[in-house]
TORPA-4810 file (N, C-alpha, C, O; in nm, 3 decimals):
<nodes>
NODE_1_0.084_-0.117_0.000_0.000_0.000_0.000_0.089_0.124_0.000_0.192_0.143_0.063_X
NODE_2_0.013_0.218_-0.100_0.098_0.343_-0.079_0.004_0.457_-0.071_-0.119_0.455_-0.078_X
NODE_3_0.095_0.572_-0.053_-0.002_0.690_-0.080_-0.115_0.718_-0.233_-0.089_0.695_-0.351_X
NODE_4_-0.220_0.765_-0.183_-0.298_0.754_-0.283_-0.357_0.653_-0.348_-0.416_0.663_-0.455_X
NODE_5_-0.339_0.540_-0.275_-0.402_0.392_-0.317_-0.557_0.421_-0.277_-0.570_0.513_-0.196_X
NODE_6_-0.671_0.360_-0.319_-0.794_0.327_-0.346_-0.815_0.207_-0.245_-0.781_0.092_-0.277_X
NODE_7_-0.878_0.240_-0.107_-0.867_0.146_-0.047_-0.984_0.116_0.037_-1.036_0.226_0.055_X
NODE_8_-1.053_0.028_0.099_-1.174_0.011_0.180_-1.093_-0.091_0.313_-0.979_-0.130_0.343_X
NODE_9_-1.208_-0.100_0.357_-1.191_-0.128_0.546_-1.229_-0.282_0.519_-1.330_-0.314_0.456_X
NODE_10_-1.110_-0.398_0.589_-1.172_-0.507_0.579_-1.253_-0.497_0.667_-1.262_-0.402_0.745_X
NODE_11_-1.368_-0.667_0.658_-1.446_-0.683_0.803_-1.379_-0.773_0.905_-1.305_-0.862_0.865_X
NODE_12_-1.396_-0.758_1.010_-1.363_-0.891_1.101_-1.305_-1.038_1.057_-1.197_-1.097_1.055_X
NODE_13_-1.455_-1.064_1.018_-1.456_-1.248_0.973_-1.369_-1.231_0.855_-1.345_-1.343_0.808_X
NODE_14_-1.309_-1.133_0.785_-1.240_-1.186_0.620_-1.108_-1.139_0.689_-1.002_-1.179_0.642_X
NODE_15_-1.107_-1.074_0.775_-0.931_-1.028_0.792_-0.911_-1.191_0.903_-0.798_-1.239_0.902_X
NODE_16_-0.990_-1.244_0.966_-0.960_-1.413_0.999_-0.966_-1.484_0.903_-0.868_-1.556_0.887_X
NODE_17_-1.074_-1.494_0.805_-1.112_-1.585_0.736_-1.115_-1.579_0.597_-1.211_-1.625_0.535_X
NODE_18_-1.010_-1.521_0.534_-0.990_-1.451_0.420_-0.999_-1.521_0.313_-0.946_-1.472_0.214_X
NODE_19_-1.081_-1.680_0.295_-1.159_-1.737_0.202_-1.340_-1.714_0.185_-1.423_-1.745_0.099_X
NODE_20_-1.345_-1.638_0.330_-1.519_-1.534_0.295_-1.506_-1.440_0.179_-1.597_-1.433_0.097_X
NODE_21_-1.420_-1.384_0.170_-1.407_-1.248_0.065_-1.501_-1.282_-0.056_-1.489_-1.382_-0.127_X
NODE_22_-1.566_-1.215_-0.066_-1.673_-1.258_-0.167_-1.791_-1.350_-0.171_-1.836_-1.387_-0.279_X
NODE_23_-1.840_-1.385_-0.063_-1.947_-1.461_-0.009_-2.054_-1.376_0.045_-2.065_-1.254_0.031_X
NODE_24_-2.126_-1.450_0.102_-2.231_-1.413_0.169_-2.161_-1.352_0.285_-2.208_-1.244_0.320_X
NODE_25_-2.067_-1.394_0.347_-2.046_-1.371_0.470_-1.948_-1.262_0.518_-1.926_-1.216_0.629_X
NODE_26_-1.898_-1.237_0.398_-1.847_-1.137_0.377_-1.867_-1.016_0.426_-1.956_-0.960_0.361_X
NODE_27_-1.803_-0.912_0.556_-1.885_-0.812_0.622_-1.767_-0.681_0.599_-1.746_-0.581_0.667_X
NODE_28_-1.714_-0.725_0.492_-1.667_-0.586_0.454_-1.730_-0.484_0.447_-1.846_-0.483_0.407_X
NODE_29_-1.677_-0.397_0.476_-1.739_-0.189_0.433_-1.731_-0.179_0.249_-1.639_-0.213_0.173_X
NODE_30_-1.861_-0.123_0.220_-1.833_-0.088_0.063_-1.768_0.042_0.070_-1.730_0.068_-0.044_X
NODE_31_-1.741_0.125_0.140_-1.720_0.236_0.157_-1.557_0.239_0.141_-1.481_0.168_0.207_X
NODE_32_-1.523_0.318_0.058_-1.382_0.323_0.032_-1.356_0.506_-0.009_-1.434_0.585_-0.063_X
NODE_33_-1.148_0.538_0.064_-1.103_0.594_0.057_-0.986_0.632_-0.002_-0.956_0.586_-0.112_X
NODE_34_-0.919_0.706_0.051_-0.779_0.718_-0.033_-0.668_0.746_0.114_-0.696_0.827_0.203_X
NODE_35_-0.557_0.669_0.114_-0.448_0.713_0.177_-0.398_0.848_0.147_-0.368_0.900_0.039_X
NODE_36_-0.394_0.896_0.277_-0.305_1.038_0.238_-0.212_1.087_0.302_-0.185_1.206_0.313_X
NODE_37_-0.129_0.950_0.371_-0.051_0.972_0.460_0.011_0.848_0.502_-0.067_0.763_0.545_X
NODE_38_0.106_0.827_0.499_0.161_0.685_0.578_0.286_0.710_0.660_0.385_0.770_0.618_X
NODE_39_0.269_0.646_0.810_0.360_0.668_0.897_0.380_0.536_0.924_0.326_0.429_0.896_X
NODE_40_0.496_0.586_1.004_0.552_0.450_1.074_0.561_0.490_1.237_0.619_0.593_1.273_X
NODE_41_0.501_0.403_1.326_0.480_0.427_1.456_0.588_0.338_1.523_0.595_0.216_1.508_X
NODE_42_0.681_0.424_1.606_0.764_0.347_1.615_0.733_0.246_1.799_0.816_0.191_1.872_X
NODE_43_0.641_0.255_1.807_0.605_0.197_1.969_0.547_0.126_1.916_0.493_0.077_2.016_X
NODE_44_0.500_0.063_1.824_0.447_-0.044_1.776_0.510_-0.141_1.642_0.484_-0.252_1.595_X
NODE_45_0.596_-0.040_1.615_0.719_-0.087_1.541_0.602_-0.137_1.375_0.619_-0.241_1.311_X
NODE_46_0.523_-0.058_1.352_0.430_-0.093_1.209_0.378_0.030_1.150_0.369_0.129_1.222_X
NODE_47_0.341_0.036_1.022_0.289_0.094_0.926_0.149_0.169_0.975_0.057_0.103_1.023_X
NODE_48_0.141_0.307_0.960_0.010_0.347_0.986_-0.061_0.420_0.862_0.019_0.508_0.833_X
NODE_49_-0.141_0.426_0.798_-0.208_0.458_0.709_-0.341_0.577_0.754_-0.445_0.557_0.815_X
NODE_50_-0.302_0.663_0.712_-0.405_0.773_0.738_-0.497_0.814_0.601_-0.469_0.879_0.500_X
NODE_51_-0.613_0.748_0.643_-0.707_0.747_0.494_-0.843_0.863_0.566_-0.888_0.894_0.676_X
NODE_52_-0.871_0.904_0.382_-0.957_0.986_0.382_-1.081_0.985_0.363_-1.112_1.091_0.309_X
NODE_53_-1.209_0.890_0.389_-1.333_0.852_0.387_-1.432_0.942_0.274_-1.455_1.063_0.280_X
NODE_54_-1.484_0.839_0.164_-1.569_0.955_0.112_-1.677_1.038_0.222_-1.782_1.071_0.166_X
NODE_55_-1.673_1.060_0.305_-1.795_1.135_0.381_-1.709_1.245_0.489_-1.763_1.306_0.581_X
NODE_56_-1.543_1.254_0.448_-1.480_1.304_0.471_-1.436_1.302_0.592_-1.402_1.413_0.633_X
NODE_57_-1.420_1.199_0.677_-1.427_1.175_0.755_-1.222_1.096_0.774_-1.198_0.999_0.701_X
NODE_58_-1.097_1.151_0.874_-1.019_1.066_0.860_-1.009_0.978_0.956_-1.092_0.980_1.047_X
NODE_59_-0.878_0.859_0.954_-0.899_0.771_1.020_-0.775_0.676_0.991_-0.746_0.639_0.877_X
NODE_60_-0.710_0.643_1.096_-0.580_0.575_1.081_-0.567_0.417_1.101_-0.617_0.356_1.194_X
NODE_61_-0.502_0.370_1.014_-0.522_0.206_1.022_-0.422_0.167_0.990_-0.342_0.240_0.930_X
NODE_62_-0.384_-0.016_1.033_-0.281_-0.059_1.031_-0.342_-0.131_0.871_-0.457_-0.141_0.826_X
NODE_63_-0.202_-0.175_0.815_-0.202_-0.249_0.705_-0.299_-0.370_0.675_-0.355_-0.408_0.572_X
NODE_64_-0.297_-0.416_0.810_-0.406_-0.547_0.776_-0.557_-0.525_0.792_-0.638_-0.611_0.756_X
NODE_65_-0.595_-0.397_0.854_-0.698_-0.355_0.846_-0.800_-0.329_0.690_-0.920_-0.353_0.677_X
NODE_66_-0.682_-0.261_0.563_-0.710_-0.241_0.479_-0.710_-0.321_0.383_-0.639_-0.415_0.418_X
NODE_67_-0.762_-0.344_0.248_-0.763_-0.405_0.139_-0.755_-0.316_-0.013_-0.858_-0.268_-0.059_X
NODE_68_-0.642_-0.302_-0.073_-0.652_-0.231_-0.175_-0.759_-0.268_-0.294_-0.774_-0.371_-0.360_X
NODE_69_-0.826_-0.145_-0.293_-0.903_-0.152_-0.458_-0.834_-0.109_-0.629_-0.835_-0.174_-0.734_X
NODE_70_-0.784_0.018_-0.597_-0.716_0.025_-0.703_-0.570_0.106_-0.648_-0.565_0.170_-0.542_X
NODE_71_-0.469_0.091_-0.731_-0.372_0.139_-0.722_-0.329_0.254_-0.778_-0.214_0.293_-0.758_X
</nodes>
């Protein structure tokens, strides 16, 4: 993932169970943003992603939280 990537919020059950993706059970967010910022936190020693919500809303997430749509 980089800046400006096209990205949405996994759900729960697919960031465990990441053969739901595309099922019924699937509880992903359709709602997707854009990175506009990526840090590195060093007390947690990982990647932070600061995305921009279409409803304009921001919000910081770790890598496995997200799923790229387009690049």
């Amino acid at each position: 993932m980089k800046l400006g990537d096209l990205v949405k919020f996994k759900g729960d059950w697919v960031k465990v169970n990441p053969w739901m993706k595309g099922t019924e059970l699937d509880d992903s967010s359709e709602e997707c943003g854009v990175i506009i910022e990526v840090m590195f936190w060093q007390a947690v020693k990982r990647s932070v992603y600061k995305v921009l919500w279409h409803d304009g809303k921001i919000s910081d997430w770790y890598a496995d939280d997200l799923e790229v749509v387009c690049k």
